[in-house]
N, C-alpha and C positions, 0 to 999 in steps of 0.2 A: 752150448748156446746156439739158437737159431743166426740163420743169416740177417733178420731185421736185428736184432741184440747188437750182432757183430759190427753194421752197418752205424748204428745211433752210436753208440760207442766209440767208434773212431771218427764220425762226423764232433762229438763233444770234443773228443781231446784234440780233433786240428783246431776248433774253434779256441778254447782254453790256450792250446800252442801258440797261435798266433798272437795272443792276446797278453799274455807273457813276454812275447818277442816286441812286440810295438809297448811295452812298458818297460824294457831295459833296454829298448833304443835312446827311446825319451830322456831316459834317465841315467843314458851310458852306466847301465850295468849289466857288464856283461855275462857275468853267471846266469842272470834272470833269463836273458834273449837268448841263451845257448840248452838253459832248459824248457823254454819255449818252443827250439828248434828238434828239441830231442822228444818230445811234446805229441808233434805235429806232426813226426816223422812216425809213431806210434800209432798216430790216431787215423795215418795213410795205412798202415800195415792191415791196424784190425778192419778198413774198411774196405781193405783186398781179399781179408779172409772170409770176409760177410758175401764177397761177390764169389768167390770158392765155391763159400759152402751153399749158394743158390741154386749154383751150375752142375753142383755135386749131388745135392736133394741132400744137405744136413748132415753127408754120413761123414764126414771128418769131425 
């Protein structure tokens, strides 16, 4: 997958992440906020691999 892929990709799951986490705050549940944070923590990684593979030219 290209680096824009990588980038949209993990820009959705912090957004989805967070949005999980502010709805098991609300709702004190905390499995929901903790996979919210596992979430967004996912959606940071693929949007470090997307800036990788910019800086790499795609080849990883």
């Amino acid at each position: 997958m290209g680096e824009f892929t990588e980038k949209a990709k993990g820009i959705a799951n912090e957004a989805a992440g967070n949005a999980k986490q502010a709805v098991g705050k609300a709702t004190d549940n905390e499995r929901l906020r903790a996979e919210g944070e596992a979430q967004e923590r996912k959606g940071e990684a693929q949007n470090l691999k997307g800036k990788v593979q910019g800086a790499l030219g795609d080849k990883i």
